[in-house]
BALOBA-1460 file (C-alpha; in Angstrom, 3 decimals):
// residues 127
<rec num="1" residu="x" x="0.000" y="0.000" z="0.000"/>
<rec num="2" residu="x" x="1.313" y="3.308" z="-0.795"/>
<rec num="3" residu="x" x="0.640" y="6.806" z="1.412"/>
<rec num="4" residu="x" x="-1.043" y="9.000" z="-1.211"/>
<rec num="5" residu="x" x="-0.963" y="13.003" z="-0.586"/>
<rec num="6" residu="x" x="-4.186" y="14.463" z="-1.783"/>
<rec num="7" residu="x" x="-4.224" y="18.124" z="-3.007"/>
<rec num="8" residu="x" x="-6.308" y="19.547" z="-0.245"/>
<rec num="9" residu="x" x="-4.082" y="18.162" z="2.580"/>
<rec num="10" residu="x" x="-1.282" y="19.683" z="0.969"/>
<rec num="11" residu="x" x="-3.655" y="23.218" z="0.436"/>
<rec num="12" residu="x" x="-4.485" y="22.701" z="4.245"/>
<rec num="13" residu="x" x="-0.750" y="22.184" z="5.427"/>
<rec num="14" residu="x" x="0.203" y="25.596" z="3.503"/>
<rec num="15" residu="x" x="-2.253" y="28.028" z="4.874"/>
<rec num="16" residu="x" x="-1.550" y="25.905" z="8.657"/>
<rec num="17" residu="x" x="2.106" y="26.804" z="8.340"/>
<rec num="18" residu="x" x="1.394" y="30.268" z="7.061"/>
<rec num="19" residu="x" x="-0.971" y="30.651" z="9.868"/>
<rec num="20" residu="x" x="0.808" y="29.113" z="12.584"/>
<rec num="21" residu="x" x="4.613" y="30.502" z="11.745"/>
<rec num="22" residu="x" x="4.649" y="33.033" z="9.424"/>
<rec num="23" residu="x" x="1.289" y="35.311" z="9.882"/>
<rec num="24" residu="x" x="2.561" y="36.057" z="13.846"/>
<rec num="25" residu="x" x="5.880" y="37.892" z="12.868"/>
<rec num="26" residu="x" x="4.488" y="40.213" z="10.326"/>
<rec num="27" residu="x" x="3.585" y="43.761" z="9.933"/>
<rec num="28" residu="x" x="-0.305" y="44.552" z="10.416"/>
<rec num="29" residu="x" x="-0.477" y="45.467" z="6.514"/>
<rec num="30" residu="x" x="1.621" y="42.258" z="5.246"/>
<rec num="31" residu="x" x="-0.287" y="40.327" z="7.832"/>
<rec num="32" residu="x" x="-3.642" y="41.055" z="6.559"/>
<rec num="33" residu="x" x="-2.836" y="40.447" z="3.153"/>
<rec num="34" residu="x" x="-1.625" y="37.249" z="4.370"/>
<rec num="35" residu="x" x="-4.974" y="36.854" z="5.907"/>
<rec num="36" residu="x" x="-6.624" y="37.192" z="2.515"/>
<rec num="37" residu="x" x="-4.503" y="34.652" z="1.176"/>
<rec num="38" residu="x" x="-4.927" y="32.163" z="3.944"/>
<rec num="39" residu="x" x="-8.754" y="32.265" z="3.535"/>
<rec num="40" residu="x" x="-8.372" y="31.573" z="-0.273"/>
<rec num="41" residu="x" x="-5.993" y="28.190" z="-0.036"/>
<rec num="42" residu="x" x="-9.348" y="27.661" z="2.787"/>
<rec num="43" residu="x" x="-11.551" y="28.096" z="-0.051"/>
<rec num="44" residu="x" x="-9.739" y="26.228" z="-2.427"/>
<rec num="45" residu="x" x="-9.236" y="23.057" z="-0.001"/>
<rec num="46" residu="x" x="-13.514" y="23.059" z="0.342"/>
<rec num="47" residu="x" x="-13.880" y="23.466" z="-3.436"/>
<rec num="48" residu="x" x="-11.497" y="20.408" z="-3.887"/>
<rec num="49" residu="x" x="-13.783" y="18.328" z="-1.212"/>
<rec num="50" residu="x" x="-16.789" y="19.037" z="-1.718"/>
<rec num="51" residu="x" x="-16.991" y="20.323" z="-5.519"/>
<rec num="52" residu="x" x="-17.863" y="16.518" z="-6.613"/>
<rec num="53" residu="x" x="-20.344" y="15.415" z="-4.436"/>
<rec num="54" residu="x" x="-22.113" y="19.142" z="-5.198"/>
<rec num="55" residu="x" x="-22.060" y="19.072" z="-8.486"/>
<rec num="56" residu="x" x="-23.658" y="15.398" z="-8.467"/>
<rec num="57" residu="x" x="-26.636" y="17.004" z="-6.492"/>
<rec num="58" residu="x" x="-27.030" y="19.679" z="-8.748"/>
<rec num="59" residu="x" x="-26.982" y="17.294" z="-11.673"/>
<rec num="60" residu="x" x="-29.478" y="14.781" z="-10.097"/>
<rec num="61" residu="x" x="-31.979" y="18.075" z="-9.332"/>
<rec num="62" residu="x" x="-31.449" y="19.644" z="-12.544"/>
<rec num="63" residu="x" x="-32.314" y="15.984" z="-14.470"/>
<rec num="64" residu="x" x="-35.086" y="15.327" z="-12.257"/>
<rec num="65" residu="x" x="-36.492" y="18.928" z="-12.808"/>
<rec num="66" residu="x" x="-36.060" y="19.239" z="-16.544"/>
<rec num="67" residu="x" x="-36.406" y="15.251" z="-16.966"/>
<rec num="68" residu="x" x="-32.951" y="15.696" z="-19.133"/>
<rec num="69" residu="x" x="-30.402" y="12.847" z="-18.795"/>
<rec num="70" residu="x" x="-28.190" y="13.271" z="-21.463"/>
<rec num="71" residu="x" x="-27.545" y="17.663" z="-21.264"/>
<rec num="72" residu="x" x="-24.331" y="18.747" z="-19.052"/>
<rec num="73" residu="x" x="-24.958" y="20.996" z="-16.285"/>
<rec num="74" residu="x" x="-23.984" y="24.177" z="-17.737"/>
<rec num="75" residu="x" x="-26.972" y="23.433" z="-20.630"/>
<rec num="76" residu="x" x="-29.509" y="22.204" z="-17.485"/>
<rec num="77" residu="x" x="-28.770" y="25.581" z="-15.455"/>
<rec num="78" residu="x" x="-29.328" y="27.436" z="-18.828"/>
<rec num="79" residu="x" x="-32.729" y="25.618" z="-19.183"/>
<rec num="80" residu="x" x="-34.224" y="25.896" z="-15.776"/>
<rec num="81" residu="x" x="-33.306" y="29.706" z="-15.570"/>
<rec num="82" residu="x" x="-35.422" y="29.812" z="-19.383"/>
<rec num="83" residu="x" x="-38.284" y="27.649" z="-17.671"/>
<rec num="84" residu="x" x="-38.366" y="29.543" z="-14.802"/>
<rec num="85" residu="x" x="-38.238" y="32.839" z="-16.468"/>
<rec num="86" residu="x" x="-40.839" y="31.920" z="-19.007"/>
<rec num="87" residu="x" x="-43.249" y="30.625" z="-16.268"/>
<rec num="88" residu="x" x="-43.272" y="27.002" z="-17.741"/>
<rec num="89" residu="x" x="-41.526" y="26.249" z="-14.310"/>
<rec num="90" residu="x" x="-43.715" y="27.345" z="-11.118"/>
<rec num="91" residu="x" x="-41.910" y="28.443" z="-8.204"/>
<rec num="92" residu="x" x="-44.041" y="27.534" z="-6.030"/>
<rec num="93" residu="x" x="-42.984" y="23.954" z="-6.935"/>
<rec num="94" residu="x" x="-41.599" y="21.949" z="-3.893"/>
<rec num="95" residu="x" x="-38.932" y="20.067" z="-6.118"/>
<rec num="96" residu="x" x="-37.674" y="23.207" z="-7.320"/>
<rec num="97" residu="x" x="-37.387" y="24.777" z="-4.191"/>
<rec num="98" residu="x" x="-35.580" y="21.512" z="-2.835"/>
<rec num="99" residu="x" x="-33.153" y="21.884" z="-5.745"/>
<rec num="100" residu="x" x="-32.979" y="25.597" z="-4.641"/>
<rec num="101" residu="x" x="-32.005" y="25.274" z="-1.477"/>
<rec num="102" residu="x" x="-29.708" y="22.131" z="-2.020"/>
<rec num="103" residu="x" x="-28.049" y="24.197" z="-4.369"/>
<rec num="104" residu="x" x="-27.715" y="27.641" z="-2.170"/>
<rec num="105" residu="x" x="-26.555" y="25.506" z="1.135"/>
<rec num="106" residu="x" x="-23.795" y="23.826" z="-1.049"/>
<rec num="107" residu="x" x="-22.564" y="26.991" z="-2.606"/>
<rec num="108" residu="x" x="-22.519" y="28.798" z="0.866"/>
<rec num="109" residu="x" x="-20.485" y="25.065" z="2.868"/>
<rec num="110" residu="x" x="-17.538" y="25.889" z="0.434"/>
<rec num="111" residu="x" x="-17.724" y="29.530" z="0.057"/>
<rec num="112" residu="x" x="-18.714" y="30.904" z="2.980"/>
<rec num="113" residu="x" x="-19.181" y="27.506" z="5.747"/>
<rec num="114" residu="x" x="-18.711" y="30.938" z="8.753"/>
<rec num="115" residu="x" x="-22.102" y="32.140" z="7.526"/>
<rec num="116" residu="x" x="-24.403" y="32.873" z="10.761"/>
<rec num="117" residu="x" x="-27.701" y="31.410" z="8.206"/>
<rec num="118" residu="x" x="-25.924" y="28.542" z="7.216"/>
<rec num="119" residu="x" x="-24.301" y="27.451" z="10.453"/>
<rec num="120" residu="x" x="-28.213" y="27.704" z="12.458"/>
<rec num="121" residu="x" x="-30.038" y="25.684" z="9.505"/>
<rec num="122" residu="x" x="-27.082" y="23.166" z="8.985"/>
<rec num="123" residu="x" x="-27.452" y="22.576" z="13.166"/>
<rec num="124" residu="x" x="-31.542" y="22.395" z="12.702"/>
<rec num="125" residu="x" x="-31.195" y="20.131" z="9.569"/>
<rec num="126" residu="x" x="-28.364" y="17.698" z="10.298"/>
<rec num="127" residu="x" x="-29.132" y="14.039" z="11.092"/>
């Protein structure tokens, strides 16, 4: 068996060393910019979990909306925002509103996981 490194471990070890020994020594100015950069190898280390297994939802929803196996996800978002914006999609329509909210709660656990909304429904909604 052979250790394998994956590329958001590695991400993760950067911004930890950054954080941990070279943020403390630095000018306020230098260290905020640091700051800024810390929080983007963050974002990048979610987007490299959790990207996937998001995208799968989105594909699942978007098929089982639009009842579209075969389309990519790029032509399936371009569809439901013409259905929707035509009115041949309700929204008032509880699958659509699933798909929605799946969607919105992904986006927000990799960009912004700190959010004060996400954080109380994720702790009302988990398992």
């Amino acid at each position: 068996m052979r250790d394998v490194t994956h590329p958001e471990q590695l991400v993760d070890a950067v911004a930890e060393f950054l954080r941990e020994r070279v943020l403390p020594g630095l000018d306020p100015t230098l260290a905020y910019e640091l700051r800024v950069g810390i929080n983007a190898l963050a974002l990048a280390a979610r987007a490299m979990r959790q990207e996937g297994a998001a995208t799968a939802r989105e594909m699942a929803g978007l098929q089982k909306l639009l009842g579209d196996s075969e389309s990519d996800v790029e032509t399936l978002n371009a569809r439901l925002c013409d259905a929707i914006a035509s009115g041949d999609l309700a929204l008032d329509r509880p699958d659509l509103i699933e798909h929605l909210w799946t969607r919105a709660l992904d986006r927000l656990a990799i960009d912004q996981p700190g959010y004060s909304a996400y954080r109380r429904y994720g702790e009302t909604t988990e398992d």
